[in-house]
C-alpha positions as CSV (number, residue, x, y, z in Angstrom):
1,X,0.0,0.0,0.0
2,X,1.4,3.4,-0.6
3,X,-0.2,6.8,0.3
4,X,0.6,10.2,-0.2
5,X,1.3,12.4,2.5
6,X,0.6,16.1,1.2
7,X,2.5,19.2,3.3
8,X,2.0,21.3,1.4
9,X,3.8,31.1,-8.6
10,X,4.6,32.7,-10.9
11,X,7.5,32.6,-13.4
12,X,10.6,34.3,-13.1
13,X,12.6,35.6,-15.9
14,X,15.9,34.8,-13.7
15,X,18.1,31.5,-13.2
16,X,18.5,31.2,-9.5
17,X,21.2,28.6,-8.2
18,X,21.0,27.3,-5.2
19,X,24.7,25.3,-4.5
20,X,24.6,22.2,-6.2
21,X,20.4,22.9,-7.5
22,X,19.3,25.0,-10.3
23,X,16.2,26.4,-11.3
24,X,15.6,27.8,-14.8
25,X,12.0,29.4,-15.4
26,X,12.4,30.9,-18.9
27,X,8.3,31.1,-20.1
28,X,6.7,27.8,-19.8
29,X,9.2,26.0,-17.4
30,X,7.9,23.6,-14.8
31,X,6.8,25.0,-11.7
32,X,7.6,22.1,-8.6
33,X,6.4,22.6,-5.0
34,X,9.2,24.6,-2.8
35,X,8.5,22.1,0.0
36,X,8.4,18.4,-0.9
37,X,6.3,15.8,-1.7
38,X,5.9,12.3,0.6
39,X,5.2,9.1,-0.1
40,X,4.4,6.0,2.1
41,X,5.1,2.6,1.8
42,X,4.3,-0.3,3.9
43,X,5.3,-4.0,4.3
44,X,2.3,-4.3,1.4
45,X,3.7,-2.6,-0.9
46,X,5.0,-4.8,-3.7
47,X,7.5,-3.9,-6.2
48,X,6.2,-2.6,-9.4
49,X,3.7,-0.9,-7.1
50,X,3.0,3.1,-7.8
51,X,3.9,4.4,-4.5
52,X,2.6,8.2,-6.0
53,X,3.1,10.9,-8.6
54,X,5.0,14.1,-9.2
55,X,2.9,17.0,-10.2
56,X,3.6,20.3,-11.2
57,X,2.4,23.3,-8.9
58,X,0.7,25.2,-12.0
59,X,-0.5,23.1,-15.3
60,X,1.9,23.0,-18.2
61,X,1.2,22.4,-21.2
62,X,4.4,21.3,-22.8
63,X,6.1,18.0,-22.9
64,X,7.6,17.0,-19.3
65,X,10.5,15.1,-18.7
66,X,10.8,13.5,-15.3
67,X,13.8,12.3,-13.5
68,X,15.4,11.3,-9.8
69,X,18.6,12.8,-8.6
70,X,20.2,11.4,-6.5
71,X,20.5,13.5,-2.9
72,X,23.2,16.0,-2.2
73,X,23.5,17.3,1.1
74,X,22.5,21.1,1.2
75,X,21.6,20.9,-2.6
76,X,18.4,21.9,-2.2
77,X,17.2,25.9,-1.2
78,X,15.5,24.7,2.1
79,X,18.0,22.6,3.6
80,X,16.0,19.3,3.7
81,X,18.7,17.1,2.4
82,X,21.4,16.1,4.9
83,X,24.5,13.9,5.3
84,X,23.6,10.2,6.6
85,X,19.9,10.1,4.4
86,X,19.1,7.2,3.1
87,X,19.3,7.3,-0.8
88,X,15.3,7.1,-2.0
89,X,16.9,6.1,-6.0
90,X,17.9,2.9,-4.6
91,X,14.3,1.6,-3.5
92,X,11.8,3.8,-6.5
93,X,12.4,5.3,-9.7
94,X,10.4,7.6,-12.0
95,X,8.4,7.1,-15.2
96,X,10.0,10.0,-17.4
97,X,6.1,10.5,-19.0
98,X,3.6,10.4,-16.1
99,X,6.0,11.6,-13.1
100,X,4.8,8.2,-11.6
101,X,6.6,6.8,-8.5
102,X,7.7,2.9,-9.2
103,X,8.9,0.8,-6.0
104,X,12.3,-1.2,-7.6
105,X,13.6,-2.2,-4.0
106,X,12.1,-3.2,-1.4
107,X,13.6,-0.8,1.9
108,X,16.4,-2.3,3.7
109,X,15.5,-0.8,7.0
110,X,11.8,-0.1,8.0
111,X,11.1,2.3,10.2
112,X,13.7,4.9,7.7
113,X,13.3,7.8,5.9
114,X,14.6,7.7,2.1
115,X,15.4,11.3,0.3
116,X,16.2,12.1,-3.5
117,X,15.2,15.0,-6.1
118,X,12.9,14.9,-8.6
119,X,14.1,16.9,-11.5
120,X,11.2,18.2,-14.1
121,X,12.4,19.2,-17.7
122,X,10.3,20.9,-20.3
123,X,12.0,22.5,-23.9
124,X,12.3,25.9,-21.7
125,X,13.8,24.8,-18.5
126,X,13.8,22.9,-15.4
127,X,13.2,22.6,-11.4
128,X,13.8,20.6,-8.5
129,X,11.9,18.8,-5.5
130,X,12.5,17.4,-2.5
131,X,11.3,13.4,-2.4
132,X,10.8,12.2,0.6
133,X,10.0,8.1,0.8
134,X,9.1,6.9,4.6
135,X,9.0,3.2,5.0
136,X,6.9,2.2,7.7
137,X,5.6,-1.7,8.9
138,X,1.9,-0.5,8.4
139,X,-0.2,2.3,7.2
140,X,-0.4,5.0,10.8
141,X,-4.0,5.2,12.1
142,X,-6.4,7.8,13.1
143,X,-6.4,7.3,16.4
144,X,-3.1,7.8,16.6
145,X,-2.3,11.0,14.8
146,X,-1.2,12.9,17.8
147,X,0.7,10.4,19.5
148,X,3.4,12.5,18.8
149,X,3.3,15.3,20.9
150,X,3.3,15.1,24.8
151,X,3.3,19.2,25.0
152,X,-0.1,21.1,24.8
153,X,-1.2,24.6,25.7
154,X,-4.2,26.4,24.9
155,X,-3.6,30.3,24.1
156,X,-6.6,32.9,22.9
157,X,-8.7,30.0,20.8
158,X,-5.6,28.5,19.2
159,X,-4.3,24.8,20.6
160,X,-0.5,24.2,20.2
161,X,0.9,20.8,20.5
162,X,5.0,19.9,20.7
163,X,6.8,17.0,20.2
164,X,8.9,15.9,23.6
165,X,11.8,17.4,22.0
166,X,10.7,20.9,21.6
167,X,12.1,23.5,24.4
168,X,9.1,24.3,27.2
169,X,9.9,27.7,27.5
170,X,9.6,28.1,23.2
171,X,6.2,27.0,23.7
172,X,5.0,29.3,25.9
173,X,6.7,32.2,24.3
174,X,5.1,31.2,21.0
175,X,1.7,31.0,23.2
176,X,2.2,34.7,24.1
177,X,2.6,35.6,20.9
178,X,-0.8,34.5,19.9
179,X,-2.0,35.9,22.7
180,X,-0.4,39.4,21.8
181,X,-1.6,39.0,18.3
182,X,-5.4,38.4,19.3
183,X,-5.7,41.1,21.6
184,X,-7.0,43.9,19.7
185,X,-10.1,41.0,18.1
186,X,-10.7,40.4,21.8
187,X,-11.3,43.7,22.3
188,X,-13.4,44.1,19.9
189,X,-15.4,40.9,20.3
190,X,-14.0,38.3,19.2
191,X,-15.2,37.7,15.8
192,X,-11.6,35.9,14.7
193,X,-10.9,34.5,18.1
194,X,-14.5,32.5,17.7
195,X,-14.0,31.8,14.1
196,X,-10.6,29.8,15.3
197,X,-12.2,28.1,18.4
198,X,-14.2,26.9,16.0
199,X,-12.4,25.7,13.4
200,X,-10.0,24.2,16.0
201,X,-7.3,25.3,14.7
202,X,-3.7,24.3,16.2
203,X,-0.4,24.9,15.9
204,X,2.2,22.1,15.6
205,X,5.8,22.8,16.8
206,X,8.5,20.4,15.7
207,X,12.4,20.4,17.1
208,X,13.1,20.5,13.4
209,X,12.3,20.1,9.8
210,X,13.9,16.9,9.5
211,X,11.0,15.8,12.2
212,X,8.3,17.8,11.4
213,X,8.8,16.1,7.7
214,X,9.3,12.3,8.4
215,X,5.8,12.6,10.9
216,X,3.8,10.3,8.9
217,X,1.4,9.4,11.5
218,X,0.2,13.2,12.1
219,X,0.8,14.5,8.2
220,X,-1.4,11.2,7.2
221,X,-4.3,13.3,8.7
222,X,-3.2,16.5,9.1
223,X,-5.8,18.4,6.9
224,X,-8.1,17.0,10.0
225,X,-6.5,19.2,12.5
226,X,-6.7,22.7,10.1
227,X,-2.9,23.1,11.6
228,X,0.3,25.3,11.0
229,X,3.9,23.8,12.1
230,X,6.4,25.7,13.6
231,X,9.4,24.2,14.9
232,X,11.6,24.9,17.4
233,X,14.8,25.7,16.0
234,X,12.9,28.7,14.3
235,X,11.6,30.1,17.5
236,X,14.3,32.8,19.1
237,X,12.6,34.6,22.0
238,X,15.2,37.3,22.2
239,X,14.8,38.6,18.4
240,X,12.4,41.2,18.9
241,X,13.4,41.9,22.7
242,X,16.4,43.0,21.3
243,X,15.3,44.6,18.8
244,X,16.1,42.0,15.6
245,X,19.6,42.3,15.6
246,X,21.2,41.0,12.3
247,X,23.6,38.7,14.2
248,X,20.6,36.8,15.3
249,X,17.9,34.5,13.3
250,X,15.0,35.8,12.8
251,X,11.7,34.9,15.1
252,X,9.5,32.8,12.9
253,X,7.0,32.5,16.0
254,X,4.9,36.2,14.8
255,X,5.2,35.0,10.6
256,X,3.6,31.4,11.3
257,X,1.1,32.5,14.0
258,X,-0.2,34.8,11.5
259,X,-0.3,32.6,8.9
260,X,-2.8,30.0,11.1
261,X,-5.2,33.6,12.6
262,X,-5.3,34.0,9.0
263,X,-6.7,31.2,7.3
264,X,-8.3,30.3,10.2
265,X,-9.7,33.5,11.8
266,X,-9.6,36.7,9.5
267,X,-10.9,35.0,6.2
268,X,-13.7,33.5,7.9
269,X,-14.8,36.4,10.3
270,X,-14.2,39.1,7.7
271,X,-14.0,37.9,4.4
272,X,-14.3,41.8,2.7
273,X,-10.7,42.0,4.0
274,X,-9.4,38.9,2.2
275,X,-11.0,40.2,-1.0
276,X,-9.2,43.7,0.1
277,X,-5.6,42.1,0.4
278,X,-5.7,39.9,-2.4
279,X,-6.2,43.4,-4.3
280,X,-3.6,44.7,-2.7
281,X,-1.3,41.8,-3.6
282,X,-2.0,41.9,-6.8
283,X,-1.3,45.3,-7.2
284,X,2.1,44.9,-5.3
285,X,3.2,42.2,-7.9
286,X,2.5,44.0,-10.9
287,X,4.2,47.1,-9.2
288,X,7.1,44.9,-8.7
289,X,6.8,45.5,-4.8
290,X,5.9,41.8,-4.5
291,X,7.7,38.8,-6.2
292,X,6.3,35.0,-5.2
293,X,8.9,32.4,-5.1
294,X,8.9,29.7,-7.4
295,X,7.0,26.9,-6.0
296,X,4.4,29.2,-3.7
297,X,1.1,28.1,-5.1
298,X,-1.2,31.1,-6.5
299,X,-3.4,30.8,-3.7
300,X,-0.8,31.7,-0.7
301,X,0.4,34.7,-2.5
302,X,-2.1,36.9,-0.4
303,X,-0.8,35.3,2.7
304,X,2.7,35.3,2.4
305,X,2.2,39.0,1.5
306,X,0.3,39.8,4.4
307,X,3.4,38.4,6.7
308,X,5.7,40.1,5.4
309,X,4.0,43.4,5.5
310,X,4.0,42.2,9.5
């Protein structure tokens, strides 16, 4: 059995090179996620089996050619691929047509975590993905989605959840910072705070990305939860206390937070304003004020645009 574990743009007119990876959008190149795509596979799967399929962020229209690389540590813009990850080419490969995912091997080692590229290639260019293969004994279960987190806190209609790994003290401060960002609605009645109670929405703190993306059990059902993750390393208390010093990494704990109020809260309680800022973020990129990354998907544009304006 395999299943797909989804985490979840415009072109550029620029080849950007990231170490090792390239991307080259020239008019119809293929667009790829900028996160990754997951697959499952389970003592079921056979070989021969489709385990899933590559797809393109934005339809294309031109002949694709699709291929694995192998990984390179660092190769990738977001860091994903590391030294000591298991090499996802030796157990699948990649029908150059369709983008479909093949099992060749079966995994040496269950429970691992395999990692390649997937390289897309159209007459005008080409980009790059993260693959991630997790080979488990058995498909996860419902029931035990949140298994994985032994940290909770409740803070202005939001839930968080942490993994044992994730720094106590990073929690709360990421609580307070919902807290701070909810005050004004709570003033003012509420209207967001209830649309979020409502929705339950949650956010999901991680020690890393390495463990936020190999959490099959919670990503399996994810979309259940209406979450945002956050992880730990990205949380740095001090940043705005002192007054975002370049020295230090940015706090991702006010960026995240939004994003969650947002799709949670503001569209909901006051859609007028969604309509608004997608205006607005329009306008911004034809102005030039506003350039989406390759791989953001059309309808995150607004979002991402509102965080940064934060």
């Amino acid at each position: 059995m395999a299943t797909k574990l989804d985490i979840s743009l415009v072109r550029t007119w620029l080849v950007i090179t990231f170490g090792l990876i390239s991307v080259q959008s020239f008019a119809e190149a293929p667009i790829l996620t900028d996160e990754f795509d997951a697959f499952l596979v389970t003592k079921e799967t056979v070989i021969g089996d489709i385990v899933g399929t590559i797809r393109p962020v934005f339809e294309n229209n031109k002949n694709i050619t699709w291929t694995l690389v192998k990984p390179v540590p660092s190769s990738d813009p977001r860091n994903y691929l590391r030294e000591g990850q298991a090499d996802a080419t030796k157990i699948v490969d990649i029908n150059p047509e369709t983008g479909d995912l093949v099992l060749i091997n079966t995994p040496d080692t269950c429970p691992e975590n395999y990692y390649a590229e997937v390289r897309a290639t159209n007459e005008d260019g080409f980009m790059e993905q993260v693959l991630i293969i997790t080979a488990r004994a058995e498909v996860p279960k419902r029931e035990n989605a949140l298994d994985i987190f032994t940290q909770y806190r409740e803070a202005s209609g939001l839930i968080f959840y942490a993994t044992a790994s994730v720094n106590a003290q990073k929690m709360d401060h990421a609580a307070n910072v919902a807290n701070a960002l909810l005050v004004k609605d709570q003033s003012l009645g509420g209207e967001i705070t209830k649309h979020l109670q409502k929705a339950n929405a949650a956010m999901t703190i991680f020690r890393d990305f390495e463990e936020r993306n190999t959490a099959v059990g919670f990503y399996m059902f994810a979309e259940e939860f209406n979450a945002q993750d956050l992880e730990d390393e990205e949380i740095i208390p001090d940043y705005f206390r002192l007054g975002g010093p370049l020295h230090l990494r940015r706090d991702a704990s006010i960026e995240e937070i939004t994003h969650l109020i947002h799709g949670g809260g503001i569209i909901p309680a006051y859609p007028e304003v969604q309509v608004r800022l997608e205006r607005a973020t329009q306008a911004a990129i034809e102005r030039r004020l506003f350039r989406p990354w390759d791989g953001l998907p059309a309808d995150s544009f607004s979002h991402e645009y509102l965080t940064i304006g934060l």
